[in-house]
C-alpha positions in Angstrom: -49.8 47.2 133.2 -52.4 45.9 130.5 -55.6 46.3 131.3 -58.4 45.3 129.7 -62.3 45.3 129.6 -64.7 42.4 130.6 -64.9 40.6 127.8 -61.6 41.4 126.7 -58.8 39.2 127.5 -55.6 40.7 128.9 -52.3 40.6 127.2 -48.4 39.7 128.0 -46.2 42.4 126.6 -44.8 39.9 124.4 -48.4 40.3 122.7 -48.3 43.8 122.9 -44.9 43.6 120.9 -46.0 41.0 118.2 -49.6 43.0 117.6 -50.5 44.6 114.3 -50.0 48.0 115.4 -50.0 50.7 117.8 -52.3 53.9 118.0 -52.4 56.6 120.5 -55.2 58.2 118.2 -58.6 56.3 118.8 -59.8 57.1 115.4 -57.4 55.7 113.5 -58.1 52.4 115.0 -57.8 49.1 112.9 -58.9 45.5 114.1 -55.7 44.2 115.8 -54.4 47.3 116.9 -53.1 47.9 120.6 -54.6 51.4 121.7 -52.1 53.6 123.7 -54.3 55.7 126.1 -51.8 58.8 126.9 -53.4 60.7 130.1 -56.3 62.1 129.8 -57.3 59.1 126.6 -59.1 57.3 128.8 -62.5 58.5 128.0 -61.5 57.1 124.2 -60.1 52.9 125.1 -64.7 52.4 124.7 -64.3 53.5 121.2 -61.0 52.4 120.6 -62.5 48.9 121.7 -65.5 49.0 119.5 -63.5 49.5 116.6 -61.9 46.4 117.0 -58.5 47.2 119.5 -57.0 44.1 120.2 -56.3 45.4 123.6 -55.0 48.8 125.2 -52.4 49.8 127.6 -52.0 52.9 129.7 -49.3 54.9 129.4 -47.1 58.3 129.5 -45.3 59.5 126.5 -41.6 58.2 128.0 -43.5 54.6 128.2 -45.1 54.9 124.5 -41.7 55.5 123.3 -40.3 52.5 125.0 -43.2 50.4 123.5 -42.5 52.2 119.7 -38.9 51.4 120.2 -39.5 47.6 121.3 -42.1 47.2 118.5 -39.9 49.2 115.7 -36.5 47.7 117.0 -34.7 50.8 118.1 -34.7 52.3 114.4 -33.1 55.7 115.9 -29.8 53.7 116.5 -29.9 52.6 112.8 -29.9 56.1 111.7 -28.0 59.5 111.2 -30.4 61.0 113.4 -30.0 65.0 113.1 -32.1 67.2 115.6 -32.7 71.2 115.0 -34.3 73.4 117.8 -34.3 76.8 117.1 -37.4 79.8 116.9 -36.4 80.7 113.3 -33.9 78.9 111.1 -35.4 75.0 111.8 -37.0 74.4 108.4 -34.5 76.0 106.1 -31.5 74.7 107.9 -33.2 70.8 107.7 -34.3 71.3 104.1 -30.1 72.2 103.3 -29.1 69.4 105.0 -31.2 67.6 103.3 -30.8 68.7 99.8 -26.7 68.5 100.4 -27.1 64.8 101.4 -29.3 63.9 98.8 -27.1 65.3 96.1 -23.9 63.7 97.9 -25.3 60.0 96.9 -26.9 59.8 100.8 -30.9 58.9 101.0 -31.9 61.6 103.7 -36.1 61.8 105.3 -36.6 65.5 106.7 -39.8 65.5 109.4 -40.9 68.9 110.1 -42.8 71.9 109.8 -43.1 71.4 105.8 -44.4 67.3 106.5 -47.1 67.7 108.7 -49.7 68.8 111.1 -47.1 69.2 114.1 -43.3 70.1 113.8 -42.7 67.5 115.9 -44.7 64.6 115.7 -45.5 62.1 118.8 -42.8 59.5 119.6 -44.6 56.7 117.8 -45.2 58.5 114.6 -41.3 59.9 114.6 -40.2 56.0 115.4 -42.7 54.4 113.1 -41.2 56.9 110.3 -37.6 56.1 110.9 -38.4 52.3 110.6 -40.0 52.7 107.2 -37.3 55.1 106.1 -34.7 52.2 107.2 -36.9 49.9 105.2 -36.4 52.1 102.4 -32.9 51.8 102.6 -32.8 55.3 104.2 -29.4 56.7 105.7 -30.4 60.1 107.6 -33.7 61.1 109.8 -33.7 64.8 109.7 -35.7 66.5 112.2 -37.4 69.7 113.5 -37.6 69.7 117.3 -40.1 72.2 118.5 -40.4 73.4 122.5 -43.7 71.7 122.8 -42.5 68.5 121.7 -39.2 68.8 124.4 -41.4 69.7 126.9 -43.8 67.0 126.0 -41.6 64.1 126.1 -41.8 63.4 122.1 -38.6 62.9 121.4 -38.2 60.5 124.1 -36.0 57.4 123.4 -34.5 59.2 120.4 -31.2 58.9 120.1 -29.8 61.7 117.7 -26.3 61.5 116.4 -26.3 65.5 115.9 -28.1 68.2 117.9 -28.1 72.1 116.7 -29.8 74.9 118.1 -30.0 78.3 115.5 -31.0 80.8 118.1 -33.7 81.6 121.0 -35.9 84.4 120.4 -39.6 85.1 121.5 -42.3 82.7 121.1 -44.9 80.3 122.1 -45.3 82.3 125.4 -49.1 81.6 125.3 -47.8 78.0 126.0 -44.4 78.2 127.9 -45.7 81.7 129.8 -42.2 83.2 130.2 -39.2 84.0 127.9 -37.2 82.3 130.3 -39.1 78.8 130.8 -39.0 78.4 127.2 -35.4 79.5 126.8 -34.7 77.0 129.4 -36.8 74.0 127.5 -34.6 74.5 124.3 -31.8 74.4 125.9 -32.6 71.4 127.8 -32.5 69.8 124.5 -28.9 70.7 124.0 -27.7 69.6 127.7 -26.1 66.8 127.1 -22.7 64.9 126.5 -23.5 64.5 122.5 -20.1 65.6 121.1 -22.0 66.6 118.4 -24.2 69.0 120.1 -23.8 72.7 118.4 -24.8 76.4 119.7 -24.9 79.3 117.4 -21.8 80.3 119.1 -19.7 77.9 117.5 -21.8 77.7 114.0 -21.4 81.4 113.1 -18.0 80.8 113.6 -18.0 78.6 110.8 -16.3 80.1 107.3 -18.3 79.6 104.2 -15.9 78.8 101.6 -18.5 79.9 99.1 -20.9 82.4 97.7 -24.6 81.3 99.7 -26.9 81.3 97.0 -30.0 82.4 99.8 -30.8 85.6 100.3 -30.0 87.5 103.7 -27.8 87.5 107.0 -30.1 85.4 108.3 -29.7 82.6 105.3 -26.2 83.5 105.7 -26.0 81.6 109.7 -28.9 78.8 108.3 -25.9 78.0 105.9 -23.4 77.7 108.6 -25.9 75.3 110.4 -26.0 73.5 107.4 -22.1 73.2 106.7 -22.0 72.5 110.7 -24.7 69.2 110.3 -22.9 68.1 106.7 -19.3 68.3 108.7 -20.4 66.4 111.5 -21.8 63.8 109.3 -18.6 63.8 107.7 -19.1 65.3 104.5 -15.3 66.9 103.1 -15.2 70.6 102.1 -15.4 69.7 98.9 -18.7 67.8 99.1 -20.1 70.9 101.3 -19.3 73.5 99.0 -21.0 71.2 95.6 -24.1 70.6 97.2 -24.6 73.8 98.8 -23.5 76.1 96.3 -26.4 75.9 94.2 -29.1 74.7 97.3 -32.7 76.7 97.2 -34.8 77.6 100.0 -37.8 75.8 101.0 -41.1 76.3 99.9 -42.8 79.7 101.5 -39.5 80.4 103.0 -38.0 83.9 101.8 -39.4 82.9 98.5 -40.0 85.2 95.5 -43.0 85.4 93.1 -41.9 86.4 89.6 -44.9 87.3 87.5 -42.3 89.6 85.1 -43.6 92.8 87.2 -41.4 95.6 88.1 -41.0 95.1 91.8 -40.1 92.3 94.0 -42.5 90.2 95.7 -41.4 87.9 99.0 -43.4 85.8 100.8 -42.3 84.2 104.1 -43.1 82.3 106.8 -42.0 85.1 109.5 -44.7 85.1 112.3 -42.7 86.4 115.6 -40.7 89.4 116.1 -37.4 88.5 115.2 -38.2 86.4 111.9 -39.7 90.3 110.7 -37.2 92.0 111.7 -34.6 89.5 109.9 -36.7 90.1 106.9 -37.3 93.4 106.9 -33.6 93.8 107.6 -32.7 92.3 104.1 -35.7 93.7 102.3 -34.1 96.9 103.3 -30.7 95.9 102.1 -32.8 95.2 98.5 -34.8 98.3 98.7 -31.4 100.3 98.9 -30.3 98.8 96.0 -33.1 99.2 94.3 -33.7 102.9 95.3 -37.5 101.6 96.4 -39.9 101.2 98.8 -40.1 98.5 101.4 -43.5 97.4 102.0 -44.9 95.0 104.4 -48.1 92.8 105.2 -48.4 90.9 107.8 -50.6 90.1 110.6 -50.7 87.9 113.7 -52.3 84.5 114.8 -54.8 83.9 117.3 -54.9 81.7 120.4 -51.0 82.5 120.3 -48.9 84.7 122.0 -50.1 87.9 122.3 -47.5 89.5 123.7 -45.4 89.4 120.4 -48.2 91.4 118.6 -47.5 95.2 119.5 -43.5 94.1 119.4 -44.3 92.9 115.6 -45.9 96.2 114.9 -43.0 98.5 116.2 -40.9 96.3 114.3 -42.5 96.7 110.8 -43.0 100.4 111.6 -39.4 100.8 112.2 -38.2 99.2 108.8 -41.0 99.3 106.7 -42.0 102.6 104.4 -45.5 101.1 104.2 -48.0 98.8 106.3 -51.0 96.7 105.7 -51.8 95.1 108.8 -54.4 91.7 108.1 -55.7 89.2 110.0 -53.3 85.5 110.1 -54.9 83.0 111.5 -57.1 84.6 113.9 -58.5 80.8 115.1 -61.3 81.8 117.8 -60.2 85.3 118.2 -61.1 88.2 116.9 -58.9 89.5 114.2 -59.9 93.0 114.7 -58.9 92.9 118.4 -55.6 90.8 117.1 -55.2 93.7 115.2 -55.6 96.6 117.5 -53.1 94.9 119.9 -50.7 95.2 116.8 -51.4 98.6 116.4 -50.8 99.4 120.0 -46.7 99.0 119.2 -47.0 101.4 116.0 -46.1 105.1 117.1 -48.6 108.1 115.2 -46.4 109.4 112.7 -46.3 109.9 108.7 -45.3 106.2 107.7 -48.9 104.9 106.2 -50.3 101.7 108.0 -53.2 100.7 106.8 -55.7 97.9 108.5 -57.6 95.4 105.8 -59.1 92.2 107.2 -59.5 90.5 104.2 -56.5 89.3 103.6 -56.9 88.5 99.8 -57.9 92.2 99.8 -55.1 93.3 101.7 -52.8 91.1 99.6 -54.4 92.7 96.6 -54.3 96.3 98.1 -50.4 96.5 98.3 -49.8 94.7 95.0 -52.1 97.0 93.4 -50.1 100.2 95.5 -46.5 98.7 94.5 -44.3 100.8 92.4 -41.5 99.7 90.2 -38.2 99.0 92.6 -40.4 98.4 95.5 -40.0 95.8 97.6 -42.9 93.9 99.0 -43.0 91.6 102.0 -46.3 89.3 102.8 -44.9 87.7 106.0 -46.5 85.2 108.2 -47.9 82.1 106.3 -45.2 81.2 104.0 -45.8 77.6 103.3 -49.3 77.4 104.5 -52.2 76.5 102.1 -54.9 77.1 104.9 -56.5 80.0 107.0 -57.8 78.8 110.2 -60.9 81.5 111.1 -63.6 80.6 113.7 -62.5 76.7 114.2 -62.8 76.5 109.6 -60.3 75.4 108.0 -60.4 77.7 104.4 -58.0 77.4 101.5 -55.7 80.1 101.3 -52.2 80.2 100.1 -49.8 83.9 100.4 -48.0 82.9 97.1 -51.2 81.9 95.1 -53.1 85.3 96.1 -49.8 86.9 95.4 -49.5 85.6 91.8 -53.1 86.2 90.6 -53.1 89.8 92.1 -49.8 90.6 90.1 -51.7 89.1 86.9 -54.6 91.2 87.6 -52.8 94.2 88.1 -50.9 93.6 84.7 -54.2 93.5 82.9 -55.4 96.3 84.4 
């Protein structure tokens, strides 16, 4: 039902369909726009008013995507639409897919952690972006689908012609509360009668008929995802194995700064408990090789899950041969008492764990301690340009501090 204010006329939803645009965000309101108030917006239709809103309509997520899909023309039905749920494996599994159907002549869009502010977007924003990528003559809509936005109703009225889930490990309890609710929201994802619909069951079945040029068992079942996605879009073995062969990870993702120093540096994205122990797991395997150490930063964000935090800590204590324990993104918390709930899951013994705040000094610290053959892990922020620390915002990127630390050191 369209409501409207006093002086404001109402509107037919054949209006609502022909109008300029829609916004569920007040404040990017333009004259001509129909304002979407989700529950909980109405305090915001006044402003959205005043800034010129043709008109506003109340509604739920499930009736915003109806409304995107009438005004956008169902673009989801136009499209390869690929979905990936997952804890760990999402972003490196879509940015595959992607590069292999790019280089096999296709014209791919990938939405995800890597694009923007939320993995999953709203339903408007996702629709809105599929109808320009079909404008732009696109062919596949690659998305990340988080456990917030499945229990949010933002993939509503998506229709996806693939759906893979990588695995279900712990996370986002501070939001889902139990292990089992969220288990239980990802699969809900997955419970339908898509014939494309893929479990890690049947991907790690899948043979690679090639040498994986990523790093690590856990790259090694992100490629069989991958090969899983490209066969189900049809791709031939021979179209799989010449675009994969020679794919890269994505940025902040198991990724390597080379400065020309003796050791290995890797920065990743790794922020629960089984994303460092996959990593740890293969810096290991290098470190073996290597005959060196295996050294780990990492810390652990705040308004997040907190149970995770002393799990995290026994985790790098048990593969690590050296700690430094920093702050993430501590948000509103306090990073020291982020960081004495880490410590709570490291046992007292010889293994030397260190706590720095700062984490340019931390990231500094272990640089500065690395020995030739060593292997160093800064785990947690990967991709991230930002540090969020008492509601700022502050630049800060892993694989920039990384880099100038290993040129200082060289000087020094």
């Amino acid at each position: 039902m369209i409501e409207k204010q006093l002086k404001y006329k109402k509107n037919t939803l054949a209006d609502i369909i022909s109008a300029t645009m829609y916004q569920y965000d007040s404040r990017q309101i333009k004259p001509s726009d129909i304002y979407i108030s989700l529950p909980g917006g109405e305090k915001y239709i006044p402003g959205a008013l005043e800034k010129g809103a043709a008109s506003y309509i109340k509604a739920d997520r499930k009736k915003m995507a109806e409304l995107a899909n009438a005004y956008y023309d169902n673009p989801s039905q136009k499209l390869c639409v690929i979905g990936i749920t997952g804890t760990n494996g999402k972003t490196t599994v879509a940015h595959l897919v992607g590069q292999a159907l790019k280089k096999a002549g296709f014209n791919p869009y990938v939405q995800g952690t890597l694009t923007g502010k939320l993995t999953t977007p709203e339903s408007l924003d996702t629709i809105r972006a599929m109808s320009e990528h079909l404008q732009n003559k696109g062919t596949h809509f690659i998305m990340e689908v988080s456990s917030h936005a499945i229990a949010q109703d933002r993939i509503s009225g998506i229709i996806f012609h693939t759906k893979l889930l990588t695995n279900i490990t712990q996370d986002h309890l501070d939001y889902h509360k139990t292990f089992e609710a969220y288990s239980q929201t990802k699969l809900s994802f997955m419970n339908d009668n898509n014939p494309n619909r893929f479990l890690p069951e049947t991907t790690e079945r899948v043979p690679l008929r090639f040498a994986s040029p990523l790093s690590g068992a856990f790259n090694y079942k992100n490629m069989q995802a991958a090969v899983q996605i490209l066969k189900a879009c049809g791709l031939n073995e021979a179209q799989i194995q010449d675009t994969l062969s020679n794919a890269t990870p994505p940025p902040g993702r198991f990724e390597t700064i080379d400065e020309g120093q003796g050791f290995k540096v890797i920065v990743d994205y790794a922020h629960t408990p089984d994303g460092l122990k996959n990593v740890l797991q293969e810096a290991q395997v290098l470190a073996t090789k290597t005959h060196g150490k295996v050294r780990v930063l990492f810390g652990c964000g705040g308004e997040r899950d907190r149970t995770k935090r002393p799990k995290m800590g026994t985790i790098a204590h048990h593969y690590a041969d050296h700690i430094v324990i920093t702050q993430d993104n501590p948000r509103s918390e306090d990073p020291a008492k982020i960081i004495e709930e880490i410590l709570a899951g490291i046992p007292q013994t010889k293994i030397p764990c260190e706590v720095i705040l700062d984490r340019k000094q931390a990231i500094q610290h272990i640089i500065n301690l690395a020995q030739d053959s060593d292997i160093v892990m800064i785990a947690g922020k990967g991709h991230e340009t930002h540090q969020i620390i008492n509601g700022k915002t502050l630049p800060f990127d892993d694989r920039e501090e990384v880099r100038n630390a290993l040129k200082l050191k060289r000087k020094s």
